[in-house]
N, C-alpha and C positions, 0 to 999 in steps of 0.2 A: 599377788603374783599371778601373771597372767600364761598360759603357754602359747607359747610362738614357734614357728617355722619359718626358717632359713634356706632359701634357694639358692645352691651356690655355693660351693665351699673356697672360692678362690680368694686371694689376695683380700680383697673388700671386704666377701663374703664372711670372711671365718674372721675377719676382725670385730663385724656387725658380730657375728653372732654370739663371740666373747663377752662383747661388750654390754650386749641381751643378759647373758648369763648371769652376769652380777647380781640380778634383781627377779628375773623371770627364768621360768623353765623353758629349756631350748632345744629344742632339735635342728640340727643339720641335715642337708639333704642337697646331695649333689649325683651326679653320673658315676664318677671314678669312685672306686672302695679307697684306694692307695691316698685319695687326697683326703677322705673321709676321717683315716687313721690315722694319719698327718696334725690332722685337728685335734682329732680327739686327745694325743699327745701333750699337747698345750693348756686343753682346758679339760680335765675329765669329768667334770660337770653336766657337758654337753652330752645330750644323746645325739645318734647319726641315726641314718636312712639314706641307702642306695634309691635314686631315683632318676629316671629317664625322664625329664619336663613334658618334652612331645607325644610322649601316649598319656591320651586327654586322660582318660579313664584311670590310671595309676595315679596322675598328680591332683586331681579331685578329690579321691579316695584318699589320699594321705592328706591333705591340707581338712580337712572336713571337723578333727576334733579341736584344731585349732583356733585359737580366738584374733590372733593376727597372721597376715603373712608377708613376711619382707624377701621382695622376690631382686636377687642380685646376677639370673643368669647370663648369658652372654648377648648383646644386641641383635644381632641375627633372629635370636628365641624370645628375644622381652614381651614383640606384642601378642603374640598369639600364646603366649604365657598369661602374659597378663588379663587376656579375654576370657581363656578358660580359671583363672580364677573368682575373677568377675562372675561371671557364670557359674561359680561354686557358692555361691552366695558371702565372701570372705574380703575383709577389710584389708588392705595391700598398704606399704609402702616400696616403691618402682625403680631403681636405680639400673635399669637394664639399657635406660639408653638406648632404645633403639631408633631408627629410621623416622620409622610410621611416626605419623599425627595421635599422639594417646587421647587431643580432645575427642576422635571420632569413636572414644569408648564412652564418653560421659552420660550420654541417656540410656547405654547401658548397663550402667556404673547405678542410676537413681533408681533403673526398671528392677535391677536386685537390690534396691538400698544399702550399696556399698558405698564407701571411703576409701579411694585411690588416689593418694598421693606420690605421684611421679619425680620422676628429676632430680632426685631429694640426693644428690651431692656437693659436689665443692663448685661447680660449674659444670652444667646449670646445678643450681640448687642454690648454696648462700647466696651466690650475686641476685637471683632471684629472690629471694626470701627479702633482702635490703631493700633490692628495687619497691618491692609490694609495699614493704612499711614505708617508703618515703612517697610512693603514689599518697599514701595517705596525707602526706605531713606537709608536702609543697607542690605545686604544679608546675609538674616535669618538663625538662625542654630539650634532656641530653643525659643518656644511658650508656657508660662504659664499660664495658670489662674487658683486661686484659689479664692473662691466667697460663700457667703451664707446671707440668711435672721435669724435674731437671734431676739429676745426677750430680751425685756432689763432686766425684772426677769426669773431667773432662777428656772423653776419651777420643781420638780423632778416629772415620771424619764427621759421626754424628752425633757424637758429644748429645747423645740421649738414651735412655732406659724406658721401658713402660713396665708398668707391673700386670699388664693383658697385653692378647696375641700382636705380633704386627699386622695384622690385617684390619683389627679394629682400628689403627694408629692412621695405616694409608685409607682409611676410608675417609677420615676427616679431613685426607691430602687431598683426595680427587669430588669429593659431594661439593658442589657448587655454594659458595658461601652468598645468603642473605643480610643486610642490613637496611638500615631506614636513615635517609637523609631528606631533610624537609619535606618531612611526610611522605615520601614516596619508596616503596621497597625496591632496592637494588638489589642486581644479582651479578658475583663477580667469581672470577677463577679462583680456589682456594690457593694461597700462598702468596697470592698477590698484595701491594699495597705495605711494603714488608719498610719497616720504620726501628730506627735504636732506641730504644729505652731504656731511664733507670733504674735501679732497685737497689735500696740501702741492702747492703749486706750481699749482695748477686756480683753487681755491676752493672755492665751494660748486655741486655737481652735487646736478641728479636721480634718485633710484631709480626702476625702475620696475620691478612682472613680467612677465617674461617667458621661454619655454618655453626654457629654456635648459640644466636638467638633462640631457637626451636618455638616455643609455645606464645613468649612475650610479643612476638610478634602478633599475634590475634588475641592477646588478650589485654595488650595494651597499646590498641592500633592510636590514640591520642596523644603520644607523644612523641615528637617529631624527625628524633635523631638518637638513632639506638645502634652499638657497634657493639662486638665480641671479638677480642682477637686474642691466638694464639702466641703464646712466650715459648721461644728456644734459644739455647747459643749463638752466637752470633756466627754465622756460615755453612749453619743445619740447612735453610730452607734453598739455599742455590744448589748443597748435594742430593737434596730430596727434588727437586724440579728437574736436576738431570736425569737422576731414574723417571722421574712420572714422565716426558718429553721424550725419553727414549723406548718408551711401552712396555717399562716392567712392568706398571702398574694395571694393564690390561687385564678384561676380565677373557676377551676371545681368547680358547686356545688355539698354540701355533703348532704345527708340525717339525718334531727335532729327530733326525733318524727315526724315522716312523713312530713316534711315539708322538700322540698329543698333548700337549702341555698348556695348561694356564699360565701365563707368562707372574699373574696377580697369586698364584699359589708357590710357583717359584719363589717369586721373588722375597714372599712370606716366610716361606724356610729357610731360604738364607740368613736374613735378616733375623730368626728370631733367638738364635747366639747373640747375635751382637747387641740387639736391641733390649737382650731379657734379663731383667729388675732380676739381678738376685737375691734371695730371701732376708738378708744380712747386710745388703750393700746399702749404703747411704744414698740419699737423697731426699730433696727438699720439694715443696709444695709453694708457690707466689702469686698470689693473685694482688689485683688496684681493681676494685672497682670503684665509680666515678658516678653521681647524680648531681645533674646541676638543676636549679628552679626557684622560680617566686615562694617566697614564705608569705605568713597574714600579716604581717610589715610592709609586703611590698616590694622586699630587700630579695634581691636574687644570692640565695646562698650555692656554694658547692661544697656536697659531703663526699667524703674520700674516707673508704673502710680498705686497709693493707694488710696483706697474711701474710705468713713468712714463718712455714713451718715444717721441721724436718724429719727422720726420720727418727722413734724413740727406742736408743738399744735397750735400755732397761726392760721392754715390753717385747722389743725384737719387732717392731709395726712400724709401714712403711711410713711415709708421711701421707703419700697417696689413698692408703686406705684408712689412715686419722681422720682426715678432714674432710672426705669424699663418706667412710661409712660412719663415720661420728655423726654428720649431719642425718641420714636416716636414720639411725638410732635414736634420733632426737627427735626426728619426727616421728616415730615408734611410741617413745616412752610419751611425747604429748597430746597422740591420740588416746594411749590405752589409760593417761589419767586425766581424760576428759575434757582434754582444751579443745579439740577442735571435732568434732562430732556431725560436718556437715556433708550429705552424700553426693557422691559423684567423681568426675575427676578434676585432682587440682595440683596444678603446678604449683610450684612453692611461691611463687609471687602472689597468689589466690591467697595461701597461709600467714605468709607475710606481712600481709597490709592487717591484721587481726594484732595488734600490739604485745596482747599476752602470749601470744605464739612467738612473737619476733624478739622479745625477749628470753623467753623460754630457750631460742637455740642458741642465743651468741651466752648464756650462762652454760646451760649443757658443755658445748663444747670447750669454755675456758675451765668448767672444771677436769676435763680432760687433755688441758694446755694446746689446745688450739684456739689462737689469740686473732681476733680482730682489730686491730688500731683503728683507731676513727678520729678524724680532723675534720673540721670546719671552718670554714671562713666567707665573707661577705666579699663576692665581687663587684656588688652595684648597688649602692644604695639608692632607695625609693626617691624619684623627683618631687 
């Protein structure tokens, strides 16, 4: 049994740290007392700790008797979170999602001989972690993912929920989405490029882009055609392009009877009724990801892994924070019993292409009944 620290008491966070508890000694450690006690409610197992992330010296101080630290805080706070834990000498898994580049932590991630594994959710994270193993297994020509959190009522007009703030939601509206097409990085308005897809058991959803490559772009600039697109209802993203084209989404503020306003803070409070995952409300989790490539046959295979996971009343847990904090957990438990043990910073595709790692998560999580499907099939055989 190892003890661990938990950043974050939110949606994700208190589900990671449950999930910790089964096996290891946990503490919680968030800002609010009221969501502290929230938690502790559900699993009393758990110890808490009131903690502010941003005074360095407080969250050093308490991460220090720790043997791990799974830091879940909000993106805004990930990387200079994640620095100063770096900087605490303390082995991390990173689901903060933030902005920043996390490789520009990595030499000094080796200079404290730390283990910081990033990204380690549903996306990025598994689509990651698949891509890595199949770098290993064929030579890649074509990286999909298409991914989204849905509502299991469809409520008009945007037929969406998140289980974090809307500000985190319209950031991934308006960051300029990256992809790779024949080798060369493109850079496109996010929401654009919007396409019907299937999904057994959905219907038909929306594509959309948006920047959700992050790290595979540099660290697997050798394969030629790599996309991420966003999944929503089908008539989300024309209501969301009206707001962003009409400058709600702005971060200048405007002048409203003399008061100054952030149009992008506005528009966040309005929306965060309408947009907020109630604790008990259903919804579901759909990711396709998609590798296509030569095997040592010669034979161009495509593998295709499908999620389709919802939310579990028995446990009362989103499906959002199933499959998004299941997968760090999993890369929690297969650091601290010694599968991956290499310092620095690594995206989960790094972890991935490691066999015994890649195995290790898609079991973790189906005993947790978040299920993978996987198909294959040959679309070219060798001349």
């Amino acid at each position: 049994m190892s003890d661990v620290i938990v950043l974050g008491g939110g949606m994700v966070g208190s589900a990671m740290a449950i999930d910790m508890a089964k096996s290891h000694s946990v503490t919680l450690a968030d800002y609010s007392q009221d969501v502290l006690d929230a938690v502790k409610q559900k699993c009393s197992s758990l110890s808490t700790q009131q903690l502010d992330v941003t005074d360095t010296n407080a969250l050093q101080s308490t991460i220090h008797p720790f043997d791990l630290v799974i830091c879940a805080v909000p993106g805004f706070l990930g990387f200079n979170t994640l620095k100063s834990i770096i900087e605490a000498n303390k082995n991390v898994i990173d689901i903060s999602f933030f902005p920043e580049n996390s490789l520009d932590l990595d030499a000094l991630a080796k200079q404290h001989g730390v283990t910081a594994i990033v990204d380690c959710g549903v996306a990025p994270g598994m689509d990651n972690v698949i891509l890595g193993y199949y770098n290993e297994k064929l030579k890649l020509t074509d990286f999909e993912c298409l991914v989204g959190g849905l509502p299991k009522e469809r409520k008009w007009p945007f037929a969406y929920k998140a289980p974090f703030s809307p500000i985190d939601v319209i950031e991934e509206y308006t960051r300029p989405a990256r992809y790779v097409e024949n080798g060369q990085l493109i850079v496109r308005d996010p929401l654009t490029d919007c396409e019907d897809v299937w999904f057994d058991g959905v219907g038909t959803l929306e594509s959309f882009n948006s920047d959700g490559l992050r790290s595979i772009i540099y660290t697997m600039p050798h394969i030629p055609n790599m996309k991420e697109k966003t999944l929503r209802y089908p008539g989300h993203v024309e209501y969301v392009r009206v707001l962003k084209e009409s400058g709600f989404f702005d971060e200048k503020p405007i002048e409203v009877n003399g008061i100054s306003v952030s149009p992008l803070e506005f528009t966040s409070k309005v929306l965060f009724k309408e947009w907020k995952l109630a604790e008990t409300e259903e919804e579901m989790t759909v990711m396709r990801v998609t590798v296509k490539g030569t095997n040592a046959d010669g034979q161009v295979e495509e593998v295709v892994y499908t999620l389709h996971d919802e939310y579990d009343p028995e446990t009362q847990t989103s499906s959002m924070a199933r499959s998004t904090g299941y997968t760090a957990t999993a890369a929690a438990n297969m650091f601290l019993d010694g599968l991956f043990d290499k310092r620095g910073v690594f995206p989960p595709e790094l972890v991935g292409g490691h066999e015994g790692c890649f195995e290790y998560f898609l079991r973790y999580l189906r005993e947790r009944g978040v299920r993978y499907v996987k198909n294959v099939r040959v679309i070219a055989q060798k001349k």
